[in-house]
N, C-alpha and C positions, 0 to 999 in steps of 0.2 A: 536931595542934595548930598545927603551922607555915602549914598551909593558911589559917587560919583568922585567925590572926596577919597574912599576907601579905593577906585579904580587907579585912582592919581597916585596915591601913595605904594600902591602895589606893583605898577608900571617904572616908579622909579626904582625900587629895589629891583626890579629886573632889569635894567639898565643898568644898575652897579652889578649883579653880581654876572651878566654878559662883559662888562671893561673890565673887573678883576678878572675874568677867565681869561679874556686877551690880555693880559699884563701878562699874566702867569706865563702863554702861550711863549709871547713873545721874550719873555726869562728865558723860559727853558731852550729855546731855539739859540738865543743869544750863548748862553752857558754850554749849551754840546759845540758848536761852531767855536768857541774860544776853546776849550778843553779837548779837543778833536785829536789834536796833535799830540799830546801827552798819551792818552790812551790808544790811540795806533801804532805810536813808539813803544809802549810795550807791548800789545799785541804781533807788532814784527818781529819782536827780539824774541819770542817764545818760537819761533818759528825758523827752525835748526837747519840747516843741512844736512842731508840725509832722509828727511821724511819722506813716507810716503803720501801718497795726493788722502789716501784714506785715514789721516793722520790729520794732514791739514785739513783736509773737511770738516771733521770731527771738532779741530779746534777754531775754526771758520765759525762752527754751531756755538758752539761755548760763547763765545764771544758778540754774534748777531751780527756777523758777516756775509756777505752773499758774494757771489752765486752758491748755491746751495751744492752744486753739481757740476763737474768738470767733464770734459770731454778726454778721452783717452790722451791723442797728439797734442794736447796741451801743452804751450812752451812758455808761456805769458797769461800766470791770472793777476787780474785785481781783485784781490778781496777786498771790498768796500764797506765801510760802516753804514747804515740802514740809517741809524740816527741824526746822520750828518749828510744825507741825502746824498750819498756815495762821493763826498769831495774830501772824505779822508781815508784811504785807504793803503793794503800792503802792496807793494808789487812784488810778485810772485815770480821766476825763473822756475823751469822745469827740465827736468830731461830724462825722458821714459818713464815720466808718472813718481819722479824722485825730485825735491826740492834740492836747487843747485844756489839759490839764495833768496832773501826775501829785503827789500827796504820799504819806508813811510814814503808816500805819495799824494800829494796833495792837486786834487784836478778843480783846479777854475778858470 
């Protein structure tokens, strides 16, 4: 019976500590989704007129933006937050591989 007892007790600590991880999960989800918009607003503002695409990439990286990699005739990127399951991101203007401006974009 002690076996049996000890399987009980050990099945409910994994029960708690699987609903802590989804508590946590479900924080951290709630917390990037509210704070989303703050952090892309700065990440837009760093992003000047004049740059070139290999400029923004680079700061794209820093930041944990994708696409990773533009296409040459690129005239329109979104660099989107990874974190925020791409619905907060920059909108990107180009012309000839040189940023002509950037704003916050939010897609839902």
């Amino acid at each position: 019976m002690t076996g049996y007892l000890r399987l009980l007790a050990l099945r409910k600590w994994i029960v708690r500590l699987v609903g802590a991880a989804f508590v946590l999960y479900v924080a951290y989800f709630a917390y990037s989704m509210a704070t989303g918009e703050e952090r892309m607003t700065d990440v837009c503002n760093q992003i000047k007129p004049g740059m070139t695409t290999d400029q923004l990439l680079k700061l794209a990286e820093e930041n944990g933006l994708g696409p990773r990699k533009l296409n040459v005739g690129t005239k329109l990127a979104y660099l989107a937050e990874v974190r925020s399951f791409g619905r907060h991101a920059c909108r990107v203007e180009l012309d000839a591989g040189i940023v002509k401006s950037a704003t916050y974009n939010y897609a839902d």
